[in-house]
C-alpha positions in Angstrom: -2.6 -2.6 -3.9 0.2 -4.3 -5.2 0.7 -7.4 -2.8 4.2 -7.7 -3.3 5.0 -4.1 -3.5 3.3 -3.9 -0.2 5.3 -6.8 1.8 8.6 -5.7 0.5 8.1 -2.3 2.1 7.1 -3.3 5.1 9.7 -5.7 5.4 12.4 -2.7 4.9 10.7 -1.6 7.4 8.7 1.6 5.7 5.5 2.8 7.0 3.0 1.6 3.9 -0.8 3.4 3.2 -2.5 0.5 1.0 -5.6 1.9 -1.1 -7.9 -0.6 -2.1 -10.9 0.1 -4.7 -13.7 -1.6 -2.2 -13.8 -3.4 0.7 -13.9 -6.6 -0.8 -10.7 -6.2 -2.4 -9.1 -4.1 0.6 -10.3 -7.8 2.6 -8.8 -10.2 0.3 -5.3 -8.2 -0.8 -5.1 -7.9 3.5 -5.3 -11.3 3.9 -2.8 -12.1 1.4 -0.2 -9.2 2.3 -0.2 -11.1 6.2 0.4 -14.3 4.7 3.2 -13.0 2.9 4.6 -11.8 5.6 4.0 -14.6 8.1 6.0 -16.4 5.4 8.9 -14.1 5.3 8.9 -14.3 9.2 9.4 -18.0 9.2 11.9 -17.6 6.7 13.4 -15.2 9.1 12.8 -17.8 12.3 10.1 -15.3 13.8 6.9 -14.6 13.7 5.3 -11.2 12.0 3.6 -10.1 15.2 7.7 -10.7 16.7 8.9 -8.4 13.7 5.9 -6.0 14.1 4.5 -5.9 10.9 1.0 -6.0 12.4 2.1 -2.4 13.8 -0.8 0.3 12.5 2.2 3.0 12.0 3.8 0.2 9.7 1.4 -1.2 7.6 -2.6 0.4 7.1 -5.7 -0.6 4.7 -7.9 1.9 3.5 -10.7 2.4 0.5 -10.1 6.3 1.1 -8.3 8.3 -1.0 -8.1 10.7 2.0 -5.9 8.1 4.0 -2.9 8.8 1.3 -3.1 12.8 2.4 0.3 12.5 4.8 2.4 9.5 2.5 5.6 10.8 1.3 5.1 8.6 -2.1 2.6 6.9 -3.9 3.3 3.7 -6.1 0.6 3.2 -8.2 0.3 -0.8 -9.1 -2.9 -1.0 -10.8 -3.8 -3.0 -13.5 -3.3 -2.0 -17.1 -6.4 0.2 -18.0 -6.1 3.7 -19.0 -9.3 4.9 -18.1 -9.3 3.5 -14.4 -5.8 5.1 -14.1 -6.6 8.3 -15.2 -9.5 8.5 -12.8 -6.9 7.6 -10.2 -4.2 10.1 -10.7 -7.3 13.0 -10.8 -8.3 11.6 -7.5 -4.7 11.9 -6.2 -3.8 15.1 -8.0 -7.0 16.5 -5.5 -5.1 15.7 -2.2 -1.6 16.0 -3.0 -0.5 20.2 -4.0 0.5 21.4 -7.1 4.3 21.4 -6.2 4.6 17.4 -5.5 6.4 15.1 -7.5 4.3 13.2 -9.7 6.4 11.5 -12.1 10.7 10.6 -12.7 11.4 11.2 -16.0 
């Protein structure tokens, strides 16, 4: 999960699927992501439940691979190591079909 990848969708108000490797991570990159936004909501003079960014059709956490089956685009934001990536994109290129996107040259 990319933290601020994450709150800057949400905030342009797109519907974000945030895969986390385990629940302790999922936990701690959550917490962050709703302080973020709390933040940008005060900047803004509002609160995030106000600006709904606690709305499940908004913004949802998941450890499943299976909950990015129905996103239109995945940003992959992990750190740099090849052989964590790699097992990644196989994992993805087992849900998504042979004709999506998967790279812009």
């Amino acid at each position: 999960m990319g933290r601020g990848i994450v709150t800057s969708l949400v905030k342009a108000n797109i519907p974000v699927v945030a895969l986390e490797q385990d629940m302790e991570y999922l936990n701690t990159g959550r917490k962050a992501v709703m302080l973020l936004l709390e933040r940008e909501a005060m900047k803004m003079g509002q609160d995030a439940q106000s600006l709904d960014f606690h709305n499940p059709a908004r913004l949802q956490f998941t450890v499943d691979f299976d909950g990015l089956r129905d996103v239109d685009l995945v940003i992959e934001a992990v750190f740099e190591n090849m052989a964590l990536k790699k097992e990644i994109f196989k994992k993805l290129s087992g849900i998504f079909c042979a004709q999506s996107l998967t790279h812009i040259p």
